[in-house]
C-alpha positions as CSV (number, residue, x, y, z in Angstrom):
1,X,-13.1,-9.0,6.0
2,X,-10.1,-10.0,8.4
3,X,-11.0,-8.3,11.8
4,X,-7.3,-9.0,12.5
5,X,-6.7,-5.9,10.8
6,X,-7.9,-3.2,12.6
7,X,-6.7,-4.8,15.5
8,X,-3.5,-2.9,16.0
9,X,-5.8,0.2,16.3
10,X,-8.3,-1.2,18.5
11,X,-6.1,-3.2,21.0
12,X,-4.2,0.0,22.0
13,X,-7.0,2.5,21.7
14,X,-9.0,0.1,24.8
15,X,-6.0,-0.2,27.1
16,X,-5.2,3.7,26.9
17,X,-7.8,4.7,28.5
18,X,-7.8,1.6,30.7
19,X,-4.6,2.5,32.3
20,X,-5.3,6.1,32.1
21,X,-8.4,5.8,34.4
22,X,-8.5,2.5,36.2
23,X,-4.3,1.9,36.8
24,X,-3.1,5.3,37.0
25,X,-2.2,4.8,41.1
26,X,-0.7,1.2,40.4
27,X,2.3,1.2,38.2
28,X,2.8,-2.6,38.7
29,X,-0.9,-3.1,37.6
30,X,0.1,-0.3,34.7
31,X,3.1,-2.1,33.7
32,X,1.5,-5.5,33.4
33,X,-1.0,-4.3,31.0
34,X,1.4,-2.4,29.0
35,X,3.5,-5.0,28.5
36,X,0.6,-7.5,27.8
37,X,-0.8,-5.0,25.3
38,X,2.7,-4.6,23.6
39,X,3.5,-8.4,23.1
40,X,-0.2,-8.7,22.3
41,X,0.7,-5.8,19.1
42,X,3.5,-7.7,18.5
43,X,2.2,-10.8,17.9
44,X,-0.5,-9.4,15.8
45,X,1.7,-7.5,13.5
46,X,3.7,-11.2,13.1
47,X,0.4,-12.5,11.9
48,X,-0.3,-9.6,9.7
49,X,3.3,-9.5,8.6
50,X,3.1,-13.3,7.1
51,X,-0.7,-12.4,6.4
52,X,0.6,-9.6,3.9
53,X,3.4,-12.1,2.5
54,X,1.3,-13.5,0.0
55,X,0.9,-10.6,-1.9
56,X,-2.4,-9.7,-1.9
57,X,-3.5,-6.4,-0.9
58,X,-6.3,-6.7,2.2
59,X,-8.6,-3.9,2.8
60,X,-10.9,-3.4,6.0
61,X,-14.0,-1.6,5.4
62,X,-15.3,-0.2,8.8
63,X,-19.0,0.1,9.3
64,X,-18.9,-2.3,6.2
65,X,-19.2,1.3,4.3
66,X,-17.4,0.6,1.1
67,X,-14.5,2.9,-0.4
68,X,-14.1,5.9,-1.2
69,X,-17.4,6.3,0.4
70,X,-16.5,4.8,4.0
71,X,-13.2,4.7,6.1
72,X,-10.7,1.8,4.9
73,X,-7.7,0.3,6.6
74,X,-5.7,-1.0,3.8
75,X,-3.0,-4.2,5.0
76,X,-0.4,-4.8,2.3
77,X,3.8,-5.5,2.8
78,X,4.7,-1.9,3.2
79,X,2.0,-1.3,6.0
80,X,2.6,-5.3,7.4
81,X,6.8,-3.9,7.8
82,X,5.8,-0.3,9.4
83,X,3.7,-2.0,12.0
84,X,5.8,-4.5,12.5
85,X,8.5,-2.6,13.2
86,X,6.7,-0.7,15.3
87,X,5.7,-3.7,17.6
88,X,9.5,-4.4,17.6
89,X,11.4,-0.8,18.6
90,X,8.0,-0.4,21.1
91,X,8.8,-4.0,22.8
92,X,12.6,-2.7,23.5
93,X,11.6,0.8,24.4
94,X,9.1,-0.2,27.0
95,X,11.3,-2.5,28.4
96,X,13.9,0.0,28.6
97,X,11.4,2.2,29.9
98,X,10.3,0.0,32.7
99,X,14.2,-1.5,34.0
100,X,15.6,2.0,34.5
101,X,12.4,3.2,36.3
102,X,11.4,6.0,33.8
103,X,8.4,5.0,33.6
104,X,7.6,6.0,36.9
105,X,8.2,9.6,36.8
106,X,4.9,10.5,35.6
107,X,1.4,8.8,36.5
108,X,0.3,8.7,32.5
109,X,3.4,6.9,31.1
110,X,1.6,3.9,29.5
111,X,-1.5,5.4,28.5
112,X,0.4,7.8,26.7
113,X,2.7,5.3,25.2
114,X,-0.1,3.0,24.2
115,X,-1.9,6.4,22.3
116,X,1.0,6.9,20.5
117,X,1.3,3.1,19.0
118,X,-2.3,3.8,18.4
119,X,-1.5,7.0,16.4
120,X,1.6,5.4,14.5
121,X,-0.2,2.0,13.6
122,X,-3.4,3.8,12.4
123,X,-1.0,5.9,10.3
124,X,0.4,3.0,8.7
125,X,-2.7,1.0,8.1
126,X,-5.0,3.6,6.4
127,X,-6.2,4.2,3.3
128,X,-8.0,8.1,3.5
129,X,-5.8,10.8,3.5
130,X,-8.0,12.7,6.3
131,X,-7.6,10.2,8.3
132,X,-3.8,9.9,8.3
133,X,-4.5,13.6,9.3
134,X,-6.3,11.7,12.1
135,X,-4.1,9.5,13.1
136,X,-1.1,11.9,12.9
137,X,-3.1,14.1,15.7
138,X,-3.4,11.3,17.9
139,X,0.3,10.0,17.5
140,X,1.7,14.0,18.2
141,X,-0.8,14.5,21.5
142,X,0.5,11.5,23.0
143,X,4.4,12.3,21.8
144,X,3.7,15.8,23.8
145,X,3.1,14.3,27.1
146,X,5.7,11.9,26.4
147,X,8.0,14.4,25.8
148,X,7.8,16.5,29.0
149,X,7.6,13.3,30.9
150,X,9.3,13.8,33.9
151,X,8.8,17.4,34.1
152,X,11.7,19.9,33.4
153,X,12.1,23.7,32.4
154,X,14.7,22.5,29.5
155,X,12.1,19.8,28.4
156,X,9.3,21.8,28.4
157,X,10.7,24.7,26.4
158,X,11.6,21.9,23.9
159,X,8.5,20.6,24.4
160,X,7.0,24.0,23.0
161,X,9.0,24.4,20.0
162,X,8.2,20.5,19.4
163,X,4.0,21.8,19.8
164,X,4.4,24.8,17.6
165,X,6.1,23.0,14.9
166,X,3.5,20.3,14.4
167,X,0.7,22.6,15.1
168,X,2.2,24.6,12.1
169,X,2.8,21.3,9.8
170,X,-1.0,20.3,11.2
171,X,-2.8,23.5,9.9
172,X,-0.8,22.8,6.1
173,X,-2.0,20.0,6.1
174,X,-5.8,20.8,6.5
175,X,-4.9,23.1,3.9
176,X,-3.5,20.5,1.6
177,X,-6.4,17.6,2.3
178,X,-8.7,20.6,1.3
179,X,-7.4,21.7,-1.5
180,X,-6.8,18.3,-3.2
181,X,-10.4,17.6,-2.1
182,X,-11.7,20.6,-4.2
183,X,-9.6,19.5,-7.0
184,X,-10.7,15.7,-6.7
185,X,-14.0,15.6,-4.6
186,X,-12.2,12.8,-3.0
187,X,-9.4,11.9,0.0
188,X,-9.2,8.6,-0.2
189,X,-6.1,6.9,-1.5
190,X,-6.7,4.6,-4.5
191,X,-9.8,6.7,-5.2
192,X,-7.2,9.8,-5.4
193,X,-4.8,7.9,-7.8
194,X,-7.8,7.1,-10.2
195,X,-9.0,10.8,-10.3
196,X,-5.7,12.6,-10.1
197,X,-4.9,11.0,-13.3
198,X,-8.1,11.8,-14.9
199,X,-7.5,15.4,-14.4
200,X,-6.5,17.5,-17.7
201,X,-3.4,18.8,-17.5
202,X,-4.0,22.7,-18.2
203,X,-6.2,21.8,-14.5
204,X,-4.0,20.5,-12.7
205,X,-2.7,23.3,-11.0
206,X,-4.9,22.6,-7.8
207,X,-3.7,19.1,-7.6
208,X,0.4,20.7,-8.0
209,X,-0.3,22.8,-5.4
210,X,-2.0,20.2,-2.8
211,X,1.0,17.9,-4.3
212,X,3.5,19.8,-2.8
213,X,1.7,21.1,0.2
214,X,1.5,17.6,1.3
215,X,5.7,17.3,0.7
216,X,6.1,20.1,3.1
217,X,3.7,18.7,5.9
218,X,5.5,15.4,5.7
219,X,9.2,16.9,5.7
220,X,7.6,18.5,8.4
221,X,7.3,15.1,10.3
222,X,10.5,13.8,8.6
223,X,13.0,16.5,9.8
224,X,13.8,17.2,6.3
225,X,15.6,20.6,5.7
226,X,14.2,23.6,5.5
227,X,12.1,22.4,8.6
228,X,14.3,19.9,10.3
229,X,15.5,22.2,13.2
230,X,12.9,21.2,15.7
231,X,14.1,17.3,16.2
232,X,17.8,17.6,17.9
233,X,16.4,20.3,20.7
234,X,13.3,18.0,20.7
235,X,15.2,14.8,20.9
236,X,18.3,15.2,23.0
237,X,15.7,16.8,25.6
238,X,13.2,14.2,25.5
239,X,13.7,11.2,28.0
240,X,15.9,8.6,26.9
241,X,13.6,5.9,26.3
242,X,11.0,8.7,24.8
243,X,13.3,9.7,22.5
244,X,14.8,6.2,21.8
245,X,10.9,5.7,20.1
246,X,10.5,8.8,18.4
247,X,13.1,7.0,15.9
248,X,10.0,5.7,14.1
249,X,8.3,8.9,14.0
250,X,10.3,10.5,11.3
251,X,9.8,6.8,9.9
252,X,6.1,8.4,9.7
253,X,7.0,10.7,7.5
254,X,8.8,8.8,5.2
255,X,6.2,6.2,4.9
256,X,3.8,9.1,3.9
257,X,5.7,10.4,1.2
258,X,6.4,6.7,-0.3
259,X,2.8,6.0,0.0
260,X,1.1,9.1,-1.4
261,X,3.6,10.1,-3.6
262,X,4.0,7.2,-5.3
263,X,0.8,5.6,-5.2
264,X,-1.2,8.9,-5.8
265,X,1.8,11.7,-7.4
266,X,4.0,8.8,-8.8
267,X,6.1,9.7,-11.4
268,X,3.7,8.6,-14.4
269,X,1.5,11.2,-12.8
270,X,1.8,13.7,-15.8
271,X,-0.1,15.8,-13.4
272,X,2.3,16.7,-11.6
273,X,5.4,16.1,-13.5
274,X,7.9,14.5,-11.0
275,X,7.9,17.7,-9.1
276,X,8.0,16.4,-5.6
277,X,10.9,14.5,-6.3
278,X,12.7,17.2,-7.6
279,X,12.1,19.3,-4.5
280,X,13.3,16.1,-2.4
281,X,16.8,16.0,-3.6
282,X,18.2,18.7,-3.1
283,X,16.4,19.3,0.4
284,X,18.1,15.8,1.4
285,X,21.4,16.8,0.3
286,X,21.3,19.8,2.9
287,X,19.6,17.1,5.4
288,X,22.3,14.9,5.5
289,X,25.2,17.9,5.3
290,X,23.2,19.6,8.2
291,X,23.3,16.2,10.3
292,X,27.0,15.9,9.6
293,X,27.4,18.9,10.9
294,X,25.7,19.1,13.9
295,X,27.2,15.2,14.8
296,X,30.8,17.0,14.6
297,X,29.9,20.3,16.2
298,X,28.1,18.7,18.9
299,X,29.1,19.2,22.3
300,X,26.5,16.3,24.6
301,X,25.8,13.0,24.0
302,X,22.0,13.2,23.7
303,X,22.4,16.4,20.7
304,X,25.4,14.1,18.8
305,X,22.9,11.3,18.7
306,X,20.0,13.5,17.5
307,X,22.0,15.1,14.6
308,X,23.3,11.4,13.8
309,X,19.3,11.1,13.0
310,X,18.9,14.3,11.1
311,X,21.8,12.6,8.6
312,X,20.2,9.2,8.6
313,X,17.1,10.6,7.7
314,X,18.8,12.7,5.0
315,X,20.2,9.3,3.3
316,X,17.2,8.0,3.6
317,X,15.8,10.7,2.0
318,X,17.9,10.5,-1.2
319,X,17.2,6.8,-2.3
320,X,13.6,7.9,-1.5
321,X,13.4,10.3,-4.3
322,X,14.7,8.6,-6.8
323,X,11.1,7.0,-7.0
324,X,11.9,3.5,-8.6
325,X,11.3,0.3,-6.8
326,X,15.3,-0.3,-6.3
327,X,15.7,2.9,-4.5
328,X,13.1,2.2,-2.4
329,X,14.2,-1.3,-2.1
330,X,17.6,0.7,-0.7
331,X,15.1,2.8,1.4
332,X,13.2,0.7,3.4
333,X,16.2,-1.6,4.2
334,X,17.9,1.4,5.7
335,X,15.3,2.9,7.0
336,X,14.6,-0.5,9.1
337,X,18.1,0.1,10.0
338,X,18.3,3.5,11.3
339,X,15.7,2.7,13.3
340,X,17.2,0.3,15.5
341,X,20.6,2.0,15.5
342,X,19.0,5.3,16.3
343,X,17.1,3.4,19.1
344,X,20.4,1.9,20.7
345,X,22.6,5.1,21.0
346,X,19.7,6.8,22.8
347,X,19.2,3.6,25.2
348,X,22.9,3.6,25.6
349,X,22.8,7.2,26.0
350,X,20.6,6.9,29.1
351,X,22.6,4.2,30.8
352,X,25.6,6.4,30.4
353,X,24.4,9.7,31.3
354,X,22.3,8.1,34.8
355,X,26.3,6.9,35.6
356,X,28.5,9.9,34.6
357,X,29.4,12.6,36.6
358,X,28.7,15.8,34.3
359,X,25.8,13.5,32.5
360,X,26.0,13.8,29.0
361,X,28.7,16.7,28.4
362,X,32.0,15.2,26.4
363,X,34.4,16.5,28.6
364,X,36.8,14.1,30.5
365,X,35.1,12.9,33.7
366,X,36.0,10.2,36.1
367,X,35.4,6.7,34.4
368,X,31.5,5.9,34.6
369,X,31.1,1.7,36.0
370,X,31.0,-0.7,33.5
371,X,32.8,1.6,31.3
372,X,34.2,-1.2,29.0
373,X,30.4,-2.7,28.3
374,X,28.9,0.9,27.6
375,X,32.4,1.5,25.4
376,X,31.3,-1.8,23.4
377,X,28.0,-0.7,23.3
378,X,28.6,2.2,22.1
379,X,31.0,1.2,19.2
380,X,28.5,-1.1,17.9
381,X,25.7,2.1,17.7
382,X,28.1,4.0,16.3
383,X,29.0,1.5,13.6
384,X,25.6,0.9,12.6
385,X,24.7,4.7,12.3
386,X,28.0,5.6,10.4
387,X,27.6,2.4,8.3
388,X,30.8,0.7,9.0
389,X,31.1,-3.3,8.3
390,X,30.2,-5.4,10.0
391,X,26.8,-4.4,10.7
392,X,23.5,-3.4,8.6
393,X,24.4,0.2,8.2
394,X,27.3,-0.6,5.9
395,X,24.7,-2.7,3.5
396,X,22.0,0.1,3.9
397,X,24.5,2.5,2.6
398,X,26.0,0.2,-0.3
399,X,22.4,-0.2,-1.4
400,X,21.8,3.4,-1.3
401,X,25.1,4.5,-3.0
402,X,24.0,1.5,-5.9
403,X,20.4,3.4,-5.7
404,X,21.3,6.7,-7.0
405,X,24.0,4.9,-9.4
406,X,21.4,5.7,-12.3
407,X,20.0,9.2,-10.5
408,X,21.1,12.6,-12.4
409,X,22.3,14.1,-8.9
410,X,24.4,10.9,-8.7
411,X,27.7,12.8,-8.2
412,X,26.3,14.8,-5.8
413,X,24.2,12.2,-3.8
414,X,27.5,9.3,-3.3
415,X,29.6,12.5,-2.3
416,X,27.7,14.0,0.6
417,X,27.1,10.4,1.3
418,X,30.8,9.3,1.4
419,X,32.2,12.5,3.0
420,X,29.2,12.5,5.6
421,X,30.4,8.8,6.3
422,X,34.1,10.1,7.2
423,X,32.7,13.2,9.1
424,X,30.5,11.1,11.4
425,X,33.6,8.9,11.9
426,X,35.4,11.5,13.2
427,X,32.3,12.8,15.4
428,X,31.5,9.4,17.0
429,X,35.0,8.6,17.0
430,X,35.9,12.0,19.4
431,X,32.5,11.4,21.4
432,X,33.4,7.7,22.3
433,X,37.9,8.7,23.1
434,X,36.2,11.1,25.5
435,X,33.7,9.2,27.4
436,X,35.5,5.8,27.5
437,X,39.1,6.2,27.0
438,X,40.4,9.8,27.6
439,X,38.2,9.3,30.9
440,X,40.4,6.4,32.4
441,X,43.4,7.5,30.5
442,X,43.7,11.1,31.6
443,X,43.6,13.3,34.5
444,X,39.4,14.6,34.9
445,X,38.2,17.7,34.9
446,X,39.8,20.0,38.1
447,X,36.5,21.2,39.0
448,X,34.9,17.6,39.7
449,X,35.6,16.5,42.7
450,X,36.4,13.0,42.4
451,X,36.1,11.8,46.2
452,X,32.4,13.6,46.4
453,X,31.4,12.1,43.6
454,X,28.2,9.5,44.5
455,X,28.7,5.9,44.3
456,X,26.5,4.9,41.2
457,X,25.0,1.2,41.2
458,X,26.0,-1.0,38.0
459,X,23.4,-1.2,34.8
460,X,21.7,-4.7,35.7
461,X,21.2,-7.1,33.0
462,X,17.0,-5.9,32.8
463,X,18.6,-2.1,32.1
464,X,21.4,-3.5,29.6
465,X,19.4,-5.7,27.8
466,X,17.2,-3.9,25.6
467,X,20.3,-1.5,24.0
468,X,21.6,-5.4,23.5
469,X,18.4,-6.2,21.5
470,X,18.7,-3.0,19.1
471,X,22.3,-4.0,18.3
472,X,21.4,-7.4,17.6
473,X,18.8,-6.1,15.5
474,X,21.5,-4.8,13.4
475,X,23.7,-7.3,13.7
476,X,20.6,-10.2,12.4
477,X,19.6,-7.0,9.7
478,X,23.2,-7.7,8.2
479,X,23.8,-11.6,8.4
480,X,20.0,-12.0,7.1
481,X,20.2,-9.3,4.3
482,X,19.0,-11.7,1.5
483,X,15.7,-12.7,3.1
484,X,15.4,-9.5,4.1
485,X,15.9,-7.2,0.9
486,X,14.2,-10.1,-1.0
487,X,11.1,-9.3,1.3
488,X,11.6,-5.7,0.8
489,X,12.1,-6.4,-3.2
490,X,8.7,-7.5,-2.9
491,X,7.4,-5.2,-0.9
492,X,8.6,-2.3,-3.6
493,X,7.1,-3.5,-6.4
494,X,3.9,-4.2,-5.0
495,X,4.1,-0.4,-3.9
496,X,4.4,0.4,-7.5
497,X,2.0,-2.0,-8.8
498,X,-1.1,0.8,-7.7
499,X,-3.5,-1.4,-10.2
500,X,-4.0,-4.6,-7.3
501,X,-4.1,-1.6,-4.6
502,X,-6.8,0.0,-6.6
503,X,-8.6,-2.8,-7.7
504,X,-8.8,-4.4,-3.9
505,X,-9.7,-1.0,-2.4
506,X,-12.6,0.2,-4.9
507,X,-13.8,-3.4,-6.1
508,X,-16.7,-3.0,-7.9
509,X,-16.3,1.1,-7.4
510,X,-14.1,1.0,-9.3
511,X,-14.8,3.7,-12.1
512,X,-11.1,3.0,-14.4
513,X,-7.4,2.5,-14.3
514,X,-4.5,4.7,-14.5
């Protein structure tokens, strides 16, 4: 077995508590060993990355107990990507975190933060279904004190809806893992997509229940429609950097419907019949209206950029279930995208609000310093998250749009995508005239006082930089498209390919094929 593995678990799991207990009075110290941790993950996940290149699926048995008896932590492209993207946004975020001095407002910043890349690469790399219900506990406790870092009565009542939703999605899922587990007498992954197609038909109707339970839990965590209204309140009230993370925690949910419902539901599954991607549709349709919606209608900086998320995930969402290994080709290329552009607006979004009078409100205010660097900044976001040219978003959204080309809700899909284009246009478009040009162009707001207003210091390069990384993330996304989409190609149809996943999980347990 390849230790290296389980090492984006461990490393993070031993510096938690590390800086919980032993660094908690010394933020330098703190600091130090977050950011060693972090370039530690990253450099792991580089390794695993080219480790998972080859092909081959790489399982890690823990206690040397094999599957589906023992606990597994499976290593193949998809889960190489998710952790290596991870290890990217995490880099920029805690650099983000540590320039503008958020990190300081609370004693348990990094311990927190390091739990919750625990949580999200432990998600990624297993290979049981309980304990992705594991991992997602750990990953949500740690968002919670992320989220009321800082303190706050706005951010803690957000903070409570936040709790109460995932406590809710928490419990479904206990009821799902159970039921499928009285239906299989299994939970673990490949063992689950032997037995669920080994299951009769006219019995099935355990396994279509568990099926779609397990939808609903992770639309829970993807801020799919009907259950998508806890993530603006949650995110535009979440500190910057906090929130600028959270962009790869919908990703969770995504990555947990492509990886049980294809490799254990897939559509071949006559089991279940295609129903779960039936039910996604239509539910990202209203996802990616809703977003539109709330972009336009918004009325702060920090909401616009959280509904711009709700719509992302939404188009993310449609190429997802169409459930062939183009549209998923078309998903996980955008989906590395909206990551990075979600990431930048909130960065930007902090910078901005930390130098405007009236924070993040778009009404006219006196011109915030460096107003033609955060303008420039801000462009580029938007144009990434829109998915105008030059950058990755306008490829994501091609590919998507070519995706559903062959769908039967075609008509439907390219029209909510094309008109939710425009509409975000116009949103981002009226956001950026009033906080960069109608603010220098126009007289402010009569009940700011201009002449009290505090001298604000300028964003130095450490505070600038790491929105500067996430656009350049777009920006290398788009000119290196055909490496990339040729990795993701890859990455697709080893997804589908559930015999080599099966076969290098069970080995020699392995009791037949589907």
């Amino acid at each position: 077995m390849n230790h290296w593995i389980i090492a984006p678990v461990v490393l993070p799991a031993i510096l938690a508590p590390l800086i919980a207990f032993v660094m908690r009075h010394d933020i330098t110290l703190a600091r130090v060993a977050s950011f060693a941790g972090t370039l530690g993950l990253g450099g792991i996940a580089v390794g695993l990355t080219m480790l998972a290149a080859g092909g081959e699926t790489h399982v890690y048995e823990l206690g040397d107990w094999p599957a589906p008896f023992g606990i597994v932590l499976v290593l193949d492209r998809l889960s190489a990507m998710m952790v290596l993207l991870t290890a990217a946004l995490a880099l920029i975020v805690l650099f983000h975190a540590v320039a503008t001095g958020w990190d300081s407002r609370g004693r348990h910043f990094h311990a927190l933060f390091q739990f919750q890349l625990m949580g999200i690469c432990g998600a990624f790399l297993t290979g049981d279904a309980f304990n992705l219900f594991v991992f997602f506990e750990v990953l949500l406790i740690a968002s919670y004190g992320l989220m009321i870092h800082g303190g706050g009565r706005v951010r803690l009542q957000a903070g409570l809806q936040y709790v109460v939703m995932n406590l809710a999605g928490s419990t479904l899922f206990l009821f799902a893992l159970g039921t499928l587990y009285a239906a299989t007498g299994t939970l673990n992954i490949a063992d689950l997509a032997v037995k669920v197609r080994e299951i009769p038909l006219e019995e099935a109707a355990l396994v279509r229940v568990a099926a779609m339970l397990l939808m609903i839990v992770f639309a829970i965590k993807a801020a799919l429609f009907p259950v998508q209204f806890w993530l603006p309140a949650t995110y535009a009230n979440a500190p910057a950097p906090v929130a600028a993370l959270f962009a790869i925690m919908t990703k969770v949910g995504a990555y947990a419907i492509l990886r049980i419902h294809t490799v254990v539901f897939g559509p071949d599954a006559a089991a279940i019949g295609g129903l779960p991607g039936t039910w996604l549709f239509p539910a990202a349709v209203v996802t990616l209206g809703l977003g539109v919606i709330g972009v336009l209608g918004a009325r702060r900086l920090m909401p616009l950029v959280a509904f711009s998320v709700v719509g992302s995930m939404g188009t993310l969402m449609l190429a997802i279930s169409v459930f062939t290994p183009y549209a998923v080709t078309a998903a996980l290329y955008y989906l590395v995208h909206s990551t990075f552009a979600a990431a930048a607006l909130f960065l930007l979004a902090d910078l901005v609000v930390s130098r405007r009078a009236g924070g993040d409100v778009l009404t006219v205010r006196p011109p915030t310093v460096q107003n033609g660097l955060f303008a420039t900044l801000f462009f580029a976001g938007a144009l990434g998250m829109v998915g105008m040219p030059p950058l990755s978003g306008f490829i994501g959204k091609l590919f998507v749009l070519d995706a559903l080309r062959d769908a039967p809700g075609m008509a439907l899909g390219w029209t909510v995508i094309l008109v939710g284009s425009l509409l975000s246009i116009v949103g981002f478009a009226r956001a950026g005239s009033v906080l960069f040009w109608k603010s220098t162009a126009a007289t402010p707001d009569p009940e700011v006082e201009t002449a009290a207003l505090p001298k604000t210091p300028a964003a130095g390069p450490a505070e600038v930089a790491p929105t500067m990384a996430a656009v350049a993330a777009l920006a290398l996304l788009s000119a290196f498209a055909g490496p990339v989409t040729d990795y993701l190609e890859s990455t697709a149809g080893q997804l589908f390919e559930r015999t080599g996943y099966i076969s290098a999980v069970l080995g020699q347990n392995m009791e037949g094929e589907p």
